[in-house]
N, C-alpha and C positions, 0 to 999 in steps of 0.2 A: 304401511309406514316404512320410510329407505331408511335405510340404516348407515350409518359414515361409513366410508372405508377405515380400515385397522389399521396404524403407523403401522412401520415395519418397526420402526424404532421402542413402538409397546409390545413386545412381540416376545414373553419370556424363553421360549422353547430355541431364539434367535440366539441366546444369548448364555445357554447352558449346556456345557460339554457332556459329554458320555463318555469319550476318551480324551483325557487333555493335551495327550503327545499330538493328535491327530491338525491334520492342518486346519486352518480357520476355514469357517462353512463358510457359503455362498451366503447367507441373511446376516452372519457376525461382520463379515466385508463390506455387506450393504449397511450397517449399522455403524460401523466404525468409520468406512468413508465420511459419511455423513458427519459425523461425530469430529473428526480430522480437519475437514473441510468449516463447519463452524467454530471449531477453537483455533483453522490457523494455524494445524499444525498435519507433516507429515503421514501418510497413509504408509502399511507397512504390511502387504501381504501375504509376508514371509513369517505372522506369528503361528506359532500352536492355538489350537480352542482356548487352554485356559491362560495362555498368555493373550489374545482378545479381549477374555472375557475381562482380567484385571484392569486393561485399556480401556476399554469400552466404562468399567464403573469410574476411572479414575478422569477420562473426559466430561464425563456425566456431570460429578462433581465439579468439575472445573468449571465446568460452562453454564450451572447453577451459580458456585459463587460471582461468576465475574457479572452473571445477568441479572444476581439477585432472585432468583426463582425459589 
């Protein structure tokens, strides 16, 4: 039985710092582009891990209210 591929975007380990000063990883960038690109709004390569990771929830949110999800 095939099994679907994984979002990157379901991807908890993408999306949780271990250092927060640390730059944004390669999966939080992939996550966030994506995230940026459907609300329409600016990408910002220049965050820290937990400044993504606050992005990352707060496009989430946004992009559920305005789709209604």
């Amino acid at each position: 039985m095939a099994t679907s591929p994984k979002s990157v975007l379901d991807d908890p380990d993408a999306s949780t710092p271990h250092d927060p000063d640390a730059p944004i990883t390669g999966d939080q960038a992939d996550i966030l582009r994506v995230l940026c690109e459907n609300a329409g709004e600016p990408f910002d390569a220049s965050l820290t891990q937990a400044q993504a990771l606050q992005r990352i929830e707060a496009l989430r949110g946004h992009l559920n209210d305005t789709q209604n999800l």
